[in-house]
C-alpha positions in Angstrom: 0.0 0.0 0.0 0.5 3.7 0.2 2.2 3.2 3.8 4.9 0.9 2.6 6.7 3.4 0.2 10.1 3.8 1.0 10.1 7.5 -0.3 8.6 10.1 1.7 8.8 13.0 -0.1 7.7 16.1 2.5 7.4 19.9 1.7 10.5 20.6 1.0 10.2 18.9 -2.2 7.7 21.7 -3.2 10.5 24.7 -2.7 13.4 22.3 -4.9 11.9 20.9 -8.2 15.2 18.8 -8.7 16.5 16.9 -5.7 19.5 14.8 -5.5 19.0 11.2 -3.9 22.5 9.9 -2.4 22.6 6.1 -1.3 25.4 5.1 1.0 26.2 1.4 0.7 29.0 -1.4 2.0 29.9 -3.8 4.3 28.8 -4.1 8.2 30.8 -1.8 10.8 32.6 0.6 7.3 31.2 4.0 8.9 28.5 4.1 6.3 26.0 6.0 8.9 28.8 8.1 10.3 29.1 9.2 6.3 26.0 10.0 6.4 26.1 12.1 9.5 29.2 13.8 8.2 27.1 14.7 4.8 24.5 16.2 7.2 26.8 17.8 9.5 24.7 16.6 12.4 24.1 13.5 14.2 20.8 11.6 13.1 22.3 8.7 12.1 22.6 5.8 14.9 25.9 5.1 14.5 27.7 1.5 15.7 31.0 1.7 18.3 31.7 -2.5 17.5 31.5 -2.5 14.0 28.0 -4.8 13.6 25.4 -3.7 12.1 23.0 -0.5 13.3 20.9 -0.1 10.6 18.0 -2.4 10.3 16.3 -0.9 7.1 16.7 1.9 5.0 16.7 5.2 6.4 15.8 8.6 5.0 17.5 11.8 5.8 17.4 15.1 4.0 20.0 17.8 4.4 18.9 20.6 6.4 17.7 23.4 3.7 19.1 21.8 0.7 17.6 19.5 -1.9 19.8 16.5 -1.3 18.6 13.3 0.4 20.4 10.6 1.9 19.6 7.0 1.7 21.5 4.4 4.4 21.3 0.9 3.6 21.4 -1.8 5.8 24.7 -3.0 5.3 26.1 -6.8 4.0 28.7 -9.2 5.1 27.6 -12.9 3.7 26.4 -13.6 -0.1 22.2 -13.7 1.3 22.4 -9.9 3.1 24.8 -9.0 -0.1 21.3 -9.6 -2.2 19.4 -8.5 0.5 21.2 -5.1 -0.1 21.2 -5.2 -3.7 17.1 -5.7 -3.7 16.8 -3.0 -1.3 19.0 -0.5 -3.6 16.8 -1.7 -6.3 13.6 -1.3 -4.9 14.8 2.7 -3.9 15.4 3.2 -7.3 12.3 1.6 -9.2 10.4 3.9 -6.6 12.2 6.6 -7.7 11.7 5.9 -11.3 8.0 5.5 -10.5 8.3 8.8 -9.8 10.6 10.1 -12.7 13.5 10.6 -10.6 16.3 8.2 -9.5 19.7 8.0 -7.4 22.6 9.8 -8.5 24.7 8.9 -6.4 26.0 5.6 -4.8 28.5 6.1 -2.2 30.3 2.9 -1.7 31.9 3.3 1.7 35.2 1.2 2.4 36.6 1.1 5.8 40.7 1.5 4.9 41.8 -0.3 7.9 39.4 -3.7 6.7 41.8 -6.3 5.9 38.7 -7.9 3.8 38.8 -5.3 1.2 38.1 -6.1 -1.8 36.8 -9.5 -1.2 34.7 -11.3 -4.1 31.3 -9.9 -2.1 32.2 -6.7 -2.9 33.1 -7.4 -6.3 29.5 -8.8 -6.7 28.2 -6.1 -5.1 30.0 -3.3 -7.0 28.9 -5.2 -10.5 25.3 -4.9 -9.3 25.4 -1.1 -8.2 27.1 -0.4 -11.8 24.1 -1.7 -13.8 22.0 0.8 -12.1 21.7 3.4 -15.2 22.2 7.6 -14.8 24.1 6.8 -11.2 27.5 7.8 -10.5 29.6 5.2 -8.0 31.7 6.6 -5.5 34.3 5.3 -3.1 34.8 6.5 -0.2 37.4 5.5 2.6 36.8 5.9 5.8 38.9 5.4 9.1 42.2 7.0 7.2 43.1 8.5 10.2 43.9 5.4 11.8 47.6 4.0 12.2 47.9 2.7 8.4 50.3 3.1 6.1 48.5 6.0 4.3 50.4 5.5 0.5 50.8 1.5 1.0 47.0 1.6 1.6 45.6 4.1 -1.0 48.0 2.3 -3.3 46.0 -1.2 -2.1 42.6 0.8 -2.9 43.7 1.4 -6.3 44.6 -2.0 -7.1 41.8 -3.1 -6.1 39.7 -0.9 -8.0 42.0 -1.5 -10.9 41.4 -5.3 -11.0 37.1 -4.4 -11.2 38.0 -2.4 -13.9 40.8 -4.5 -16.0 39.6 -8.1 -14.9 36.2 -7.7 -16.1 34.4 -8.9 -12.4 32.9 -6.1 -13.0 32.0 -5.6 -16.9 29.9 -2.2 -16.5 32.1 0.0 -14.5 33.9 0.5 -18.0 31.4 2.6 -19.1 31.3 5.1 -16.3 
């Protein structure tokens, strides 16, 4: 029914005829919610201290005053909440389209001191957020500030990305 939309669009919509949906998307415990708190510049997001999982279902914010809105997705760590994930992402998105709008942007959030980067989950995941069409994929890395090797990790990150580009696990993100 009505009731079970995941998009709530409120008043604000009425004062911005063009709003920009943001999804944040990754593994359990990456700082996806503190992202999104950062990209509000306020804490609404419940955020985790262990690094399981806070976030139950999607939730909605919208930055104070501006026509941007946040999606956080309950995040993945085994092959069935992987899917589970995917399905959600998609189900945001046909709404949207429903409503001749869609996401713009997918914030893939990657925790830099996660030894599991990378991992073939992620490549799944990753292939199934670059078939979604008109949205631009972004990584982001969180937890830099830790004690890492800043260059030896960044320079991890971008082999990593480099093999989804060059070993085709994920075909799409070519085309970006």
């Amino acid at each position: 029914g009505e009731g079970d939309k995941m998009i709530n669009y409120d008043l604000t919509d009425i004062y911005y005829p063009f709003t920009i949906h943001i999804c944040c998307i990754g593994r359990f415990g990456q700082g996806k919610s503190a992202c999104v708190n950062c990209l509000l510049g306020e804490n609404k997001a419940k955020e985790s201290k262990s690094g399981a999982s806070t976030t139950k279902k999607i939730n909605y914010y919208q930055i104070k005053n501006q026509p941007i809105k946040i999606y956080d997705i309950p995040g993945f760590e085994s092959k069935e909440t992987c899917e589970n994930a995917v399905q959600k992402m998609k189900e945001l998105n046909d709404e949207m389209n429903e409503l001749k709008d869609h996401l713009h942007f997918i914030l893939y959030i990657i925790k830099s001191t996660d030894e599991r980067m990378f991992a073939d989950i992620e490549y799944n995941m990753i292939n199934e957020i670059s078939k979604q069409e008109n949205t631009f994929l972004l990584y982001i890395l969180t937890h830099s500030s830790e004690n890492i090797e800043k260059d030896e990790k960044i320079d991890m990150i971008n082999v990593g990305i480099k093999n989804l580009l060059t070993n085709n696990k994920c075909k799409d993100v070519n085309n970006r």
